[in-house]
Every structure is written in C-alpha cells, then in structure tokens.
KOLDOPA-180755 format. One record per residue (C-alpha): residue in one letter; z negated, x, y negated; residue number from 1. Coordinates in steps of 0.1 Angstrom, whole numbers, plus 5000, padded with zeros to 4 digits. Each point is the difference from the previous one (the first is absolute). Layout:
REM residues N
{"A" {Z X Y} NUM}
...
END
This chain:
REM residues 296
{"X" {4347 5625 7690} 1}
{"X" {4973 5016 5020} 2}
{"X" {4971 5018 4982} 3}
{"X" {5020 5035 5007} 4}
{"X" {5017 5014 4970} 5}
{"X" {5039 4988 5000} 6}
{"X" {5014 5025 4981} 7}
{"X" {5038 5008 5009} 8}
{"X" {5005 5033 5016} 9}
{"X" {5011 5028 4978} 10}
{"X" {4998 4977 4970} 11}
{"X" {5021 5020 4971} 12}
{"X" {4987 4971 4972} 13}
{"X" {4964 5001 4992} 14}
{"X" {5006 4966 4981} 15}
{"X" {5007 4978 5037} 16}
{"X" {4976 5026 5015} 17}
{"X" {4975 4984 4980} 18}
{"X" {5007 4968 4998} 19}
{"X" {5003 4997 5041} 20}
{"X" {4966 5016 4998} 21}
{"X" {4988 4972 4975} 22}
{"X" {5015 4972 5024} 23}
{"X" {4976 5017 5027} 24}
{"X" {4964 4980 4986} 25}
{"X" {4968 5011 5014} 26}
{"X" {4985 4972 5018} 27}
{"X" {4960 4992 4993} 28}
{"X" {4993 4973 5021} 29}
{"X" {5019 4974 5020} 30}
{"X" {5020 4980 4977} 31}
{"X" {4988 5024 4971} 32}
{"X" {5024 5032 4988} 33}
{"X" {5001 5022 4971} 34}
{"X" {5030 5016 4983} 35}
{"X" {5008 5027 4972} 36}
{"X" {5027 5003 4973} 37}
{"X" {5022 5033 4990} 38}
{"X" {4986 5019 4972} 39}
{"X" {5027 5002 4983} 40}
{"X" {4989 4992 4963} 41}
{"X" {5011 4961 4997} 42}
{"X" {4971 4981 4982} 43}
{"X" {5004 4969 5028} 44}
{"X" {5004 4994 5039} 45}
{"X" {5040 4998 5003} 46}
{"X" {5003 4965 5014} 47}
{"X" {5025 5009 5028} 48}
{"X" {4971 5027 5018} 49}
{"X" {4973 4966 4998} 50}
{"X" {5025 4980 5017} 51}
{"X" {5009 5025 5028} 52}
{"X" {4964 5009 5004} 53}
{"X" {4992 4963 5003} 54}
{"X" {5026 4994 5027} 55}
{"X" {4988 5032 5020} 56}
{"X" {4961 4985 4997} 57}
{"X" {5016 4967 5015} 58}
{"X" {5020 5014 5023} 59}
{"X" {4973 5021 5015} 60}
{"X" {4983 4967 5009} 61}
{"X" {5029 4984 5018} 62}
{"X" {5015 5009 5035} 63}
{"X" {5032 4995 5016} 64}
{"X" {5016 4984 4974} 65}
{"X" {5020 5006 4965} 66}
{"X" {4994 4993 4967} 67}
{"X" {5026 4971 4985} 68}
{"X" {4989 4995 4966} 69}
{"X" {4971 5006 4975} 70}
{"X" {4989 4982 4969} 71}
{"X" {4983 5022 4976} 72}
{"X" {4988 4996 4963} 73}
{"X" {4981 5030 4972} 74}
{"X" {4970 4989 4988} 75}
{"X" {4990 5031 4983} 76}
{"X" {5015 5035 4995} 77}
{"X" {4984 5025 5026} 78}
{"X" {4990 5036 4991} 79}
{"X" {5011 5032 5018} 80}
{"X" {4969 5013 4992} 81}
{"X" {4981 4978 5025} 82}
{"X" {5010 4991 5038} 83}
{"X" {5010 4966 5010} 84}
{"X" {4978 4980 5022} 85}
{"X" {5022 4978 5023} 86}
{"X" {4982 4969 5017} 87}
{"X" {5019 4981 5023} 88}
{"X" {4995 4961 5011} 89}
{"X" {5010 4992 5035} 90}
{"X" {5017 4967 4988} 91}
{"X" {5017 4989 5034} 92}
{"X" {5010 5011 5029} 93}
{"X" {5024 4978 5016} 94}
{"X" {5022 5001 5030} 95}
{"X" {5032 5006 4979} 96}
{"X" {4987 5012 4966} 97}
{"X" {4967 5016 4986} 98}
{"X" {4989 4998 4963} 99}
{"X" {4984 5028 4980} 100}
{"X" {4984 4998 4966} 101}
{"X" {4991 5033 4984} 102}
{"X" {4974 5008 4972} 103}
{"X" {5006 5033 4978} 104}
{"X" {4969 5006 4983} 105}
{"X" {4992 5023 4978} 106}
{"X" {4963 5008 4978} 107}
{"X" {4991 4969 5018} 108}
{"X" {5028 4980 4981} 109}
{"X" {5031 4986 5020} 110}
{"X" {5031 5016 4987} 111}
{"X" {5024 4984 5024} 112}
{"X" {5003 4971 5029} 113}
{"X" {5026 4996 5028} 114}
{"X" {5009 4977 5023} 115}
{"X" {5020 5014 5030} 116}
{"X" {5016 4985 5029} 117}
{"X" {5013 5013 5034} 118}
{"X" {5020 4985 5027} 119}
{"X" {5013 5010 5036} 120}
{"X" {5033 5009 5009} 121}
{"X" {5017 4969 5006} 122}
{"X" {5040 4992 5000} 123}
{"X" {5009 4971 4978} 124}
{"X" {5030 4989 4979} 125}
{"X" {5020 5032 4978} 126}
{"X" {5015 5000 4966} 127}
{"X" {4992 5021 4965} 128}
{"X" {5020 5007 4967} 129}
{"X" {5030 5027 5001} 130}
{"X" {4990 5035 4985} 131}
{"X" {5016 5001 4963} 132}
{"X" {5030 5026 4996} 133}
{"X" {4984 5032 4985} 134}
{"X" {5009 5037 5003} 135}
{"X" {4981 5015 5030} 136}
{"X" {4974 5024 4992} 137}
{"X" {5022 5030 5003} 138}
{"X" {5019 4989 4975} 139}
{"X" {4976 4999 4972} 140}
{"X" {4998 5037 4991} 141}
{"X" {4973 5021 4986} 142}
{"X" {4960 5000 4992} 143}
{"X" {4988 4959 5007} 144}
{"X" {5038 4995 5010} 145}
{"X" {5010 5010 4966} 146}
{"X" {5024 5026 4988} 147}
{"X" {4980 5027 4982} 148}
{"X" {5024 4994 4963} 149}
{"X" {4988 4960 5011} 150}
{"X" {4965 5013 4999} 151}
{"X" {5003 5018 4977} 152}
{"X" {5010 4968 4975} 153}
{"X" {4969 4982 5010} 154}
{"X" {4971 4991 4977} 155}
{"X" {4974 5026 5008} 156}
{"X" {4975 4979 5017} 157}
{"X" {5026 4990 5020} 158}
{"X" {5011 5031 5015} 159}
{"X" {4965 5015 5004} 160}
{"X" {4993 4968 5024} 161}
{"X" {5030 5010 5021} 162}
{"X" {4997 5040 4998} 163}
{"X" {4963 4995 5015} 164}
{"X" {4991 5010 5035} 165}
{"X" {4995 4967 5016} 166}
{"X" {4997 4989 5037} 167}
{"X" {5030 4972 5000} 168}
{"X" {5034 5014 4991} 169}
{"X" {5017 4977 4972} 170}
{"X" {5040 4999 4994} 171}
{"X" {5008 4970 4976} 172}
{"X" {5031 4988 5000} 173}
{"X" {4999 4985 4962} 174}
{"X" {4989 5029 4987} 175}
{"X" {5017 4984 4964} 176}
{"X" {4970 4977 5002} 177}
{"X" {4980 5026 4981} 178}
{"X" {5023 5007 4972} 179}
{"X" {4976 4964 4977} 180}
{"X" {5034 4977 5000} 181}
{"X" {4989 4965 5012} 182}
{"X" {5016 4991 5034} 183}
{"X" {5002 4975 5027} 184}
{"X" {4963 5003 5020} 185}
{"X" {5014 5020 5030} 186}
{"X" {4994 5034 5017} 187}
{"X" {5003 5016 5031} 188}
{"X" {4986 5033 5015} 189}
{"X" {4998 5018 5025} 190}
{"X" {4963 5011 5016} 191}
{"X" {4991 5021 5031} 192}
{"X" {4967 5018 5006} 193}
{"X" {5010 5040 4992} 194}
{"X" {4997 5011 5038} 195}
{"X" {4998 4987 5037} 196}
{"X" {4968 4982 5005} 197}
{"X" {4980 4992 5032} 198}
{"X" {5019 4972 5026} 199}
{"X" {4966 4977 4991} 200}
{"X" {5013 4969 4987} 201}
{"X" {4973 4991 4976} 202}
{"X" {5005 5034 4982} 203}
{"X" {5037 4985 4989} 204}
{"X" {4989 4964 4993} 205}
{"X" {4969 5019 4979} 206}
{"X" {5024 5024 4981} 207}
{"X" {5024 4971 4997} 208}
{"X" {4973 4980 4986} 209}
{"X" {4995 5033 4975} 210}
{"X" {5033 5008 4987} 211}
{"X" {5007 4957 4993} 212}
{"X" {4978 5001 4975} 213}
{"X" {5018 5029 4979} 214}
{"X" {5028 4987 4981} 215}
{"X" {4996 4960 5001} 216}
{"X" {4982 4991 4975} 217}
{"X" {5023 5022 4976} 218}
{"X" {5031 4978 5009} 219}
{"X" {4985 4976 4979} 220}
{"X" {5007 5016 4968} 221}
{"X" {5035 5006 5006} 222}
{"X" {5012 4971 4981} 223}
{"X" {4985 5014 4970} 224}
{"X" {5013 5034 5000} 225}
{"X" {4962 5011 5011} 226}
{"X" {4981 5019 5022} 227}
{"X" {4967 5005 5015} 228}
{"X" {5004 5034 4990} 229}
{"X" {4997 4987 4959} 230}
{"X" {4967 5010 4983} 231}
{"X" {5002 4969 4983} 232}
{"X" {5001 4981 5036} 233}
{"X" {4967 4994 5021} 234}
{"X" {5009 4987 5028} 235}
{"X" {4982 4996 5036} 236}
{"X" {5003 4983 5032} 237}
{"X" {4981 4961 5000} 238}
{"X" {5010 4993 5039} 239}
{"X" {5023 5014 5026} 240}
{"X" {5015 4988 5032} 241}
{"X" {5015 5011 5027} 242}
{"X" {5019 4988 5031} 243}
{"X" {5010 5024 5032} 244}
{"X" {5030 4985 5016} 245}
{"X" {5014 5025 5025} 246}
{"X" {4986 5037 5010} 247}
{"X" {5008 5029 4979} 248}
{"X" {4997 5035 4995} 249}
{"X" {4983 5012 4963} 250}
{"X" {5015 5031 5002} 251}
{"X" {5038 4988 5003} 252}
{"X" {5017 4991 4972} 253}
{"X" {4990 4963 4988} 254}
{"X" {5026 4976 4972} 255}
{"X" {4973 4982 4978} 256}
{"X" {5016 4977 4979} 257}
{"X" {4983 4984 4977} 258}
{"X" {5003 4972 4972} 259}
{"X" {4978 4983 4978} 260}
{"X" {5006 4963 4994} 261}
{"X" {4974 4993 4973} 262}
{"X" {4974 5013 4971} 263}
{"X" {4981 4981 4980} 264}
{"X" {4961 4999 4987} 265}
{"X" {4998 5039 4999} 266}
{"X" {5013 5000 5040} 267}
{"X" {5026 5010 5019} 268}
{"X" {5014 4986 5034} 269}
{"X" {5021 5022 5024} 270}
{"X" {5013 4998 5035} 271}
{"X" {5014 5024 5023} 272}
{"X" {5018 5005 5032} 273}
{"X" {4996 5031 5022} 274}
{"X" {5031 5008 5019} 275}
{"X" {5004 5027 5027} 276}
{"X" {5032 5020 4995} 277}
{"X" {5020 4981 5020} 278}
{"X" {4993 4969 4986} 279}
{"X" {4969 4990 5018} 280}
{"X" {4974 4978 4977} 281}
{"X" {4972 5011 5012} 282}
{"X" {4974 4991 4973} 283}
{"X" {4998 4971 4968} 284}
{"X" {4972 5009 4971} 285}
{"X" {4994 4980 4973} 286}
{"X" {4975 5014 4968} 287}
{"X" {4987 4982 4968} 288}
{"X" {4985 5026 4972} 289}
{"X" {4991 5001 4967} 290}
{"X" {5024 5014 4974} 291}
{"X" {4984 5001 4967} 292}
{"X" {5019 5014 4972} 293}
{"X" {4971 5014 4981} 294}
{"X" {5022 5015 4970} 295}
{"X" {4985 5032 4999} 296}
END
C-alpha cells in the first residue's frame, strides 16, 4: 500500500471507507509507522484492525514477494484514543523467504508482537481440504444474512452487533447458534469487504487479516449455549494466526468455517478454513482467547 490514500472510488459505506483509510499507516522513519483507530466509541483497539495494520507495516518493508503466514500474540488491550506506533525488525531476507517481526507500541508499552513471513512465487506440490456444503450467500436472506422475523428473535445485543454499519458484510449460516441451546462447536459464515477495493494485493491479505479475527474466538462458546455477546462473558483474543495459501480477492464472497476443538483454563481454541466460493481454501487461522464467565 503506497503512502496515497486507498480509498475505493465512490465508496457508498463510510465503515470500509474508514477502515481502508486506517490500513493506510503514516510512515515516520524507515522501518518506523504510525497508525490510528475508528472513533467509534469501543473502550479497546478491536484486535482484527492491530493485525491488519501490523501486516500493512510489514508489508511495506518487503518487496516483490507475498506474505504466507503471521504469528501474532495481545499483550495488552490498545486504546483508540492514542495512535499505534508500528516498529518493524528486518529479520531476514533470504533468497526464497524474508522474515518480519513487528512491534505495536503504545504509551511506550508493547501492546502486541508479530512475526511474519513472505515467500516468492514458486510452483510446488497441490492439495487442500474440500469447502463444506453450506447455502451460498444469496441464500441467507436478510440484515447479517438473516431474515428480519430471525432478527427479530435475537437477544438484543445480538442483533445490535449485526444491524451496525460495519466494513465486512456477515451472512451466518447457523444463525440457530444464537438462540443459548448448547451445540456441537461449528459455524460457518460468509465475509466480504462491503464494496470493490483497490487491485493491491496487500490491501486483501490486510482486510483478510481484519475480518479473521471477528467471529473466531466466539465459536468457542458454542458448546455451552454462549456467546461473546453475554454480559456475563469477557472474552478476548490471547494469540492469532494466520496462513495465506492461494490469492484472493476481500471483496468477493469468502466461506469461513470454523470449529473449536477445545476449552479449558478460562480459554478457548478455534480453527478456521477460508474458502473462495468455488471451493478454493485459500486461508487456515487458528486463535486461542480467554473466555471467562464472570457471573455478572
């Protein structure tokens, strides 16, 4: 992403206006860039925007060559009231792959560390998982993919979260999930930026990087009939990963299927698989968080 402002043309939603605007850090010095959060009333840094602004600050520091995966862990919760200082350590650069490790750092305290590696384009052996059998997007009806009387059914804090102007369209596909019965620790949704966004590569890894953070760690609480979304729940993300397998458009619809294979100690352990629409996997994240019931 250059230092221009990548803004889609004739951007209708304010909400991927501004989040392609906070993707677009301000660089101070060489291996030195500074970002900003939306003001948008939340009393912490989403952890999805440090990600993606991570990535870009990494990115800008690495030529001819694509991001693969990155390692990331929260070591504090960021405010939106400050900016983001990103500092970027020039690991390696190797004739196949090159090594990032970025520093957010905020009030002189590190909030969050990364470790992100690229690689050239190179052929090499093929296979990846088939795309589970959902209902395309189309199918899933309404506001968030849900059928207004749906909605409507929903526990309040529920539907506020999917009737609010966001930057990442979201139609789940198990919208029953919501309705507290205990289930098996599965979900799938749909995710695509609102509108077109620039042909830059890095700006669909960063957004991808932004929108796998939103609905993870919540699989975890499936099991028990919970949500993130429960007063009673605090929950937030410990570490994240991500892995880019095959190029990808943000703005196109994306399958993320996701499944959480363990909890225990106050944690939660998801996985998910991002799946183009026809049936490309073109992404694998994997998130631990803390779910503490805290009874109030």
């Amino acid at each position: 992403m250059s230092g221009q402002k990548q803004t889609p043309a004739h951007a209708k939603s304010a909400a991927l206006a501004d989040l392609v605007s906070i993707l677009d850090l301000e660089q101070l010095e060489r291996n030195l860039f500074r970002g900003r959060s939306p003001q948008t009333g939340w009393q912490r840094v989403f952890g999805g925007q440090v990600i993606g602004q991570a990535l870009v600050a990494a990115c800008r520091t690495v030529e001819d060559r694509q991001p693969h995966s990155l390692h990331a862990y929260f070591l504090l919760p960021g405010s939106p009231e400050t900016p983001i200082i990103y500092e970027v350590d020039r690991m390696r650069d190797g004739r196949s792959f090159t090594t990032r490790r970025v520093t957010a750092i905020q009030n002189g305290q590190p909030i969050f560390t990364m470790a992100a590696s690229f690689q050239i384009a190179e052929p090499g052996f093929e296979h990846a998982a088939e795309m589970p059998d959902v209902p395309m997007p189309e199918e899933l009806a309404g506001t968030g993919g849900f059928a207004p009387e749906t909605l409507a059914k929903m526990p309040e804090t529920v539907r506020r979260y999917f009737e609010r102007e966001r930057p990442i369209d979201l139609r789940p596909v198990e919208f029953e999930r919501y309705d507290g019965t205990p289930r098996p620790p599965r979900f799938h949704v749909w995710i695509k930026a609102k509108e077109p966004l620039p042909d830059d590569p890095v700006i669909h890894n960063c957004v991808l990087a932004y929108a796998s953070d939103l609905t993870l760690l919540d699989s975890a609480l499936i099991a028990h009939g919970r949500t993130v979304f429960d007063r009673a729940i605090r929950a937030a993300s410990l570490d994240h990963a991500l892995w880019l397998h095959r190029p990808f458009r943000a703005d196109e619809w994306l399958l993320y299927a996701q499944d959480s294979p363990n909890a225990g100690g106050a944690r939660g352990f998801s996985r998910g698989a991002i799946y183009t629409r026809d049936g490309r996997l073109v992404a694998s994240v994997a998130q631990e968080g803390l779910i503490r019931d805290t009874g109030a």
